[in-house]
Rosetta silent file (secondary structure, phi, psi, omega in degrees, C-alpha in Angstrom):
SEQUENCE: XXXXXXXXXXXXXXXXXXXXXXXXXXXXXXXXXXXXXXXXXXXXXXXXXXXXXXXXXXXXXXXXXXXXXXXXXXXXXXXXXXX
SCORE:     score description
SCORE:     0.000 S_00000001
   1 L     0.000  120.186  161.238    0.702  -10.840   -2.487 S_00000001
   2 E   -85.757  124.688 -174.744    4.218  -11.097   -2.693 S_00000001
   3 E  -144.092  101.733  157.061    6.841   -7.799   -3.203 S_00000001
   4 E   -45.909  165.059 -178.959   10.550   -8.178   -3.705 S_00000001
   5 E  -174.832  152.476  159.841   12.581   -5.159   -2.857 S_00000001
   6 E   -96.760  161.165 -174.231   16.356   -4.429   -1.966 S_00000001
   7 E  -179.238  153.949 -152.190   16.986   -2.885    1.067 S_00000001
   8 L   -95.256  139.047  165.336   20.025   -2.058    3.673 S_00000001
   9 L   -92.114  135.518  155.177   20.205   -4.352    6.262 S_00000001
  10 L   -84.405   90.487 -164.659   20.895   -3.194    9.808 S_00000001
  11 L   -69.207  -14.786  168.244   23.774   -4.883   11.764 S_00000001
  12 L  -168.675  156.774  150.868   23.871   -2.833   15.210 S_00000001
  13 E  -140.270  153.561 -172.566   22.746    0.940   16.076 S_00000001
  14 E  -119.774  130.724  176.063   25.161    2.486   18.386 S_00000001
  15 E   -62.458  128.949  174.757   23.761    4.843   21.154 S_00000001
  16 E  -111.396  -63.032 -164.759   26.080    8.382   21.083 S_00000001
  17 E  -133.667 -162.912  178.099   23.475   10.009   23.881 S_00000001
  18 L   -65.803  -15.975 -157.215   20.117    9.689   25.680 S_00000001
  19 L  -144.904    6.402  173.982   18.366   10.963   22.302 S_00000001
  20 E  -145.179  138.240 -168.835   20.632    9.928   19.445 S_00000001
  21 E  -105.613  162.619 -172.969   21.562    6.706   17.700 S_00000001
  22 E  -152.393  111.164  164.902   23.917    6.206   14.886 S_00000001
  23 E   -57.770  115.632  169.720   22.482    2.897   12.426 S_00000001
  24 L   -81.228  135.250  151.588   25.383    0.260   10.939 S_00000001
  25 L  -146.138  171.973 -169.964   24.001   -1.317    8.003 S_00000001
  26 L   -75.833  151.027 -168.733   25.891   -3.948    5.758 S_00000001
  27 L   -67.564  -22.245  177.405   27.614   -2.344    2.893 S_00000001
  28 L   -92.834  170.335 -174.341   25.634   -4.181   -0.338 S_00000001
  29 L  -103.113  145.922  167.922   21.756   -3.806   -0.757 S_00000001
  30 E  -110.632  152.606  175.152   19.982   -7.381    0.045 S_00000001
  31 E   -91.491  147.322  172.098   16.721   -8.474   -1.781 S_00000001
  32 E  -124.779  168.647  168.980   14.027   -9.162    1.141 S_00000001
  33 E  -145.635  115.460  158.894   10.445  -10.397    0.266 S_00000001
  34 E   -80.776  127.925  150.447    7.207   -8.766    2.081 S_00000001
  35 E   -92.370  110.722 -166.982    3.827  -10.472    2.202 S_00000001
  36 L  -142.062 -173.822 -155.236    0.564   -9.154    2.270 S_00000001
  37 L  -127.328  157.117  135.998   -2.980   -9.438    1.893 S_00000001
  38 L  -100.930  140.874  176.959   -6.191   -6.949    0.905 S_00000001
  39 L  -112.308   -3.872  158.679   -8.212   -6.474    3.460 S_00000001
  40 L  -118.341  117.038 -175.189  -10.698   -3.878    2.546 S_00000001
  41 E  -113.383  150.029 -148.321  -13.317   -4.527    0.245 S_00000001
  42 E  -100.655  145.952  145.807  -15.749   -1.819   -1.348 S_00000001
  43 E   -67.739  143.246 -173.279  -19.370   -2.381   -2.066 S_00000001
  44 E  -154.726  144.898  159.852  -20.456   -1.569   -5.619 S_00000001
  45 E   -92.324  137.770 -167.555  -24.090   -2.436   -7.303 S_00000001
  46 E  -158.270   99.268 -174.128  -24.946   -2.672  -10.744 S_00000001
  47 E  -127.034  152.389  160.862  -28.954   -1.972  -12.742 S_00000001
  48 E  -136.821  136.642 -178.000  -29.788   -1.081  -16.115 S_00000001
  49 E  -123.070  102.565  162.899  -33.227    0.285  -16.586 S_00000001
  50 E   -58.704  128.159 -165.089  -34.666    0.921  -19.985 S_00000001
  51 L  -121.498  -39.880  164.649  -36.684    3.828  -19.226 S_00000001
  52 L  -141.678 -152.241 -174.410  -37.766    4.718  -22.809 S_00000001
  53 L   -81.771  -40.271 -166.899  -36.323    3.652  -26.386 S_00000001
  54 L   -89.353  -20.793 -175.774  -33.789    6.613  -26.173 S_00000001
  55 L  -106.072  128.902  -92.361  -33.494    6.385  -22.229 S_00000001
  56 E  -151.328   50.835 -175.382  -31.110    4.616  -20.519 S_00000001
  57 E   -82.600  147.221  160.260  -30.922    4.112  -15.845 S_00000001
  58 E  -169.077  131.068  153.462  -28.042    2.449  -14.322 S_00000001
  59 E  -140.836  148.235 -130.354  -26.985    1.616  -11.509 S_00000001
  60 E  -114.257  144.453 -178.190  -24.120   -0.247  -10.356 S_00000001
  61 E  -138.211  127.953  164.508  -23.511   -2.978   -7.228 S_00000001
  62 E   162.147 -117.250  176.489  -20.866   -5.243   -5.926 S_00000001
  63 E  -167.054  123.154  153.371  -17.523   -5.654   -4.087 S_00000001
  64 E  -123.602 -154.543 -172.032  -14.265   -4.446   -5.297 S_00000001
  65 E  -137.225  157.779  176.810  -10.710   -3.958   -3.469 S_00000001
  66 L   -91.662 -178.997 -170.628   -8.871   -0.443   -3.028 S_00000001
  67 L  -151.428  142.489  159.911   -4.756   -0.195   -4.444 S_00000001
  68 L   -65.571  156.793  156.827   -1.905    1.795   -2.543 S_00000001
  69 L   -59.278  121.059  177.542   -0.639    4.487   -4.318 S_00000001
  70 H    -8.010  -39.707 -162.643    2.069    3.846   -7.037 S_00000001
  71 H   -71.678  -48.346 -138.304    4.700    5.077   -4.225 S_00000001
  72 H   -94.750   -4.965 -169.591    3.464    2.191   -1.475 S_00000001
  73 H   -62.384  -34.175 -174.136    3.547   -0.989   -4.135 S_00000001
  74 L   -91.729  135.234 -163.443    7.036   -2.082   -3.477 S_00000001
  75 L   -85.424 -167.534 -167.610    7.516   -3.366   -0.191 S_00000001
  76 L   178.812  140.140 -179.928   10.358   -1.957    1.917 S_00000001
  77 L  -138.840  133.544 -168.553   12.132   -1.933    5.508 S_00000001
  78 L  -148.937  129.802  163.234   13.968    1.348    6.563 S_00000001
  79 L  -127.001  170.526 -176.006   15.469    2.257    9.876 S_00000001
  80 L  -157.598  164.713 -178.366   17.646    5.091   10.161 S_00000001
  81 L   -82.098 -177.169  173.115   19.920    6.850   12.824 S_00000001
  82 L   -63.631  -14.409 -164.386   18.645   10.365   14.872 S_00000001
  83 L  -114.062    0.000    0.000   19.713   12.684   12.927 S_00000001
């Protein structure tokens, strides 16, 4: 799976003290491209039992895949300063 995205590049971070940084980034947004894979797949099962004329069993079997949440689709790279 491929997912364009723009995102700030970072050209230096500058040190102010032992615990805080201050992040450069280039002044335009750049497009980047992330790659990725799924990696967890679900088991799922799948019978149908007539049990009378009006009655109906089922149950279901097999392998599917999970999805990120709408927020997590687009890929992304973010650094930031300390504060």
């Amino acid at each position: 799976m491929v997912s364009p995205s723009e995102s700030q590049i970072p050209l230096q971070v500058n040190w102010v003290a032992a615990s805080e940084w201050i992040t450069d980034f280039k002044p335009e947004l750049e497009e980047v491209t992330y790659t990725g894979e799924y990696d967890l797949i679900l088991p799922m099962l799948d019978i149908k039992v007539d049990l009378t004329d009006e009655l109906v069993g089922r149950m279901s079997m097999g392998k599917t895949i999970t999805r990120p949440g709408l927020g997590n689709l687009l890929g992304s790279f973010s650094v930031s300063g300390s504060s």
